[in-house]
C-alpha positions as CSV (number, residue, x, y, z in Angstrom):
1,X,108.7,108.4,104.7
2,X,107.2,106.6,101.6
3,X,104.1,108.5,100.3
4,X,101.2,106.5,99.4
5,X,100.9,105.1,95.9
6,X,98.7,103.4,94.4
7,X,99.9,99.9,95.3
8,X,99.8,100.8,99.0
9,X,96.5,102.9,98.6
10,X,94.6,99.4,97.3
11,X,95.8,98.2,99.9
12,X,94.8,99.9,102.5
13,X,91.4,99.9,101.2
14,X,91.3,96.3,100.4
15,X,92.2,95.4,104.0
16,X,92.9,97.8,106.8
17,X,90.0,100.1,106.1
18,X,87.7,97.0,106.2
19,X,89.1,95.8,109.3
20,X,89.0,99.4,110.7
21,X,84.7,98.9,109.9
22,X,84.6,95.8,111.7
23,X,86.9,97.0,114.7
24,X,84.9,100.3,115.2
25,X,81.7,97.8,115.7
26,X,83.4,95.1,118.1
27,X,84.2,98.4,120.0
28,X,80.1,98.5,120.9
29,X,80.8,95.3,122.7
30,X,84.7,95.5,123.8
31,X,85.8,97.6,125.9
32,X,89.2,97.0,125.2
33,X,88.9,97.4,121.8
34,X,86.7,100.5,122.9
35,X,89.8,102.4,124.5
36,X,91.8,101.5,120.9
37,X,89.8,103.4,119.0
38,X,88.4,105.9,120.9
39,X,91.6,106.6,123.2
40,X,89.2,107.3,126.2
41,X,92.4,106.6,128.7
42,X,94.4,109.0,125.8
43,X,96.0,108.4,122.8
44,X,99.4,106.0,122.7
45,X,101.1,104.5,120.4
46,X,100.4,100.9,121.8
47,X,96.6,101.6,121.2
48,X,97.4,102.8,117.8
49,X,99.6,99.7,116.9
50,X,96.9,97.1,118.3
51,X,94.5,98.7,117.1
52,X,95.8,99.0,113.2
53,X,97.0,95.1,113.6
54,X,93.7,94.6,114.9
55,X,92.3,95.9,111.4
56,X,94.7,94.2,109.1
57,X,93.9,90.8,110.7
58,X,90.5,91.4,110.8
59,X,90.9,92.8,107.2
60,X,92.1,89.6,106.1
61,X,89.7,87.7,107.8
62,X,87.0,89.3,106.0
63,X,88.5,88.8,102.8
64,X,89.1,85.4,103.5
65,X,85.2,85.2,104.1
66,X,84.5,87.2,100.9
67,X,86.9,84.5,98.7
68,X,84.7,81.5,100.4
69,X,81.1,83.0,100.5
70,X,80.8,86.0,97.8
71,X,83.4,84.9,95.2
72,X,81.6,81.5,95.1
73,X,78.2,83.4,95.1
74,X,79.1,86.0,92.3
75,X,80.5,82.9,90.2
76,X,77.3,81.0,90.5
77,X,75.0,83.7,89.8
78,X,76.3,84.7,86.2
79,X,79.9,86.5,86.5
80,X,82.0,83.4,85.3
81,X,85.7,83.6,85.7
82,X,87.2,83.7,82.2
83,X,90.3,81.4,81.1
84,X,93.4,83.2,81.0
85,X,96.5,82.6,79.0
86,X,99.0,83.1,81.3
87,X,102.3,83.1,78.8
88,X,100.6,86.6,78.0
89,X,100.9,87.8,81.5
90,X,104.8,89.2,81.3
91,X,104.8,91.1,78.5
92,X,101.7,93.0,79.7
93,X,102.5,92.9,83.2
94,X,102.1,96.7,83.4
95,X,98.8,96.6,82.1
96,X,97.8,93.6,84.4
97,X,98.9,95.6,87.4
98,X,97.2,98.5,86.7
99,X,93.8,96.5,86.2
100,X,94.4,95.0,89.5
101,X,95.2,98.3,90.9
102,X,92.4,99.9,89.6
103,X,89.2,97.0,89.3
104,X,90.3,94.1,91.9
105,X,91.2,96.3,94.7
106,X,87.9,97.7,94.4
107,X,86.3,94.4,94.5
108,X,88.1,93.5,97.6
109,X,87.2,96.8,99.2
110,X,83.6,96.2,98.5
111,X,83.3,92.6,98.8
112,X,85.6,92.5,102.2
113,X,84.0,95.6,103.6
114,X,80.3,93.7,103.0
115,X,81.4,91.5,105.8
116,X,83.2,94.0,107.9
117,X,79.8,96.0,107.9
118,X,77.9,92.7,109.0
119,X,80.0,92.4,111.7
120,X,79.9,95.9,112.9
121,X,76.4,95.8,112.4
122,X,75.9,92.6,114.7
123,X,77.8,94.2,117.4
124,X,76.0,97.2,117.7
125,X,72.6,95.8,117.2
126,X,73.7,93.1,119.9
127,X,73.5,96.2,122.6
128,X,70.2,96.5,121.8
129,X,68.8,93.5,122.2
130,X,64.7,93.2,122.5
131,X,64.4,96.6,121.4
132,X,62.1,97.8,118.1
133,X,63.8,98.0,115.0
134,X,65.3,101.4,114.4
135,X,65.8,103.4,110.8
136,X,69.8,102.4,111.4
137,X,68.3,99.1,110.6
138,X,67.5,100.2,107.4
139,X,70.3,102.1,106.4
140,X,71.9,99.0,107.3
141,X,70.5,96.7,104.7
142,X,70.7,99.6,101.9
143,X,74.5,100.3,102.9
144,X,74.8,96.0,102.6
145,X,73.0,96.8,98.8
146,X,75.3,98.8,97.8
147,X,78.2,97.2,98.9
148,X,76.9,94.0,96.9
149,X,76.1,95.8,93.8
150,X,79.6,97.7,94.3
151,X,81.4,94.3,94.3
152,X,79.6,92.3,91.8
153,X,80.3,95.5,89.0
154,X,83.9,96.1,89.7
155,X,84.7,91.8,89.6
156,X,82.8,91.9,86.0
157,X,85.0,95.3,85.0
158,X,87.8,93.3,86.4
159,X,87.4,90.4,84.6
160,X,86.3,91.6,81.4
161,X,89.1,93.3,81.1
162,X,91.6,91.2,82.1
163,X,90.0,89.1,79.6
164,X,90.8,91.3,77.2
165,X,94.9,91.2,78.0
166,X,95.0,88.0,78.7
167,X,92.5,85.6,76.8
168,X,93.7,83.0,74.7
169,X,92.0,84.6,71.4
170,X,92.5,87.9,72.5
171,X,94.0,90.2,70.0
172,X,95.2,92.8,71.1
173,X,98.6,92.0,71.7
174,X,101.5,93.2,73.9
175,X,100.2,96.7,75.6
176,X,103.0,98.6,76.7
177,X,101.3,101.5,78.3
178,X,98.0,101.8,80.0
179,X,97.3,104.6,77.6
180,X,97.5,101.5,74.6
181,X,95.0,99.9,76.9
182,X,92.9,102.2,77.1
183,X,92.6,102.9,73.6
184,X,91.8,99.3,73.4
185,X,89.1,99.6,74.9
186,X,87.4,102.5,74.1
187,X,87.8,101.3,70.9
188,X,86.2,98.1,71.8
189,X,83.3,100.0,73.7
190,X,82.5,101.5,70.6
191,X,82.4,98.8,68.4
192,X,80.2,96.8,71.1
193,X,77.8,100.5,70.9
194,X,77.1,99.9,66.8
């Protein structure tokens, strides 16, 4: 069996774990989804299969919504998407995937899981219906907070550093390790400190 590496791991957290968020809270108001997740007729291995496609779809739903709604918002509130040179992309392909791996998956987890969490939070607060607000209420809109702020910071580390491989002016040239990348940018993080 293959272990999980880092290409699977973002992933996994880009997608199935924020479907598995919004699944868990359509379980408040499914009760087929219910018995998916919390095997109350026992655990099979049909409720584990629907129930994981159930998350990737609803994963990628999300991130669709995140790529229409949040993107847009993130772009029109000061985090512009920088210009790329492209021709730069294979010789640094390493370096590229590594930022992806390690800045966009992170974006995705956040941004997707944002809408995951308003979905889970609609379901549940739909089963209580004319009652008084309750403290989960509030930890509701500080878990949305962070989630925002979570998304919005790793999309700028993303870009800025992607910028930084692949910008028309840029100059560092052709990385070959992420260790030469990292360099680069320490070294640029000190130069930005003086």
């Amino acid at each position: 069996m293959q272990s999980l590496t880092n290409k699977n791991f973002g992933l996994v957290i880009a997608f199935l774990v924020p479907g598995f968020i919004a699944i868990c809270g359509v379980s408040f108001r499914s009760t087929t989804v219910n018995v998916w997740i919390a095997g109350t007729e026992g655990v099979s291995v049909g409720g584990f299969l629907y129930s994981t496609l159930a998350a990737l779809f609803v994963g990628l739903l999300c991130s669709t919504a995140r790529w229409l709604c949040l993107d847009w918002l993130h772009h029109h509130t000061g985090i512009a998407r920088p210009e790329w040179d492209y021709v730069k992309l294979q010789a640094n392909l390493g370096a590229y995937t590594l930022l992806e791996e390690n800045h966009y998956r992170y974006y995705q987890f956040y941004g997707n899981s944002l809408f995951a969490w308003w979905i889970a939070y609609g379901c549940w607060r739909s089963t209580l219906a004319g009652q008084e607000p309750q403290p989960a209420d509030l930890a509701f809109a500080g878990i949305s907070l962070l989630l925002y702020l979570g998304s919005r910071d790793t999309l700028q580390k993303y870009y800025r550093r992607v910028e930084d491989l692949l910008s028309p002016t840029s100059t560092i040239g052709i990385i070959t390790s992420p260790l030469d990348f990292s360099k680069h940018v320490a070294e640029r993080n000190a130069k930005s400190l003086s």
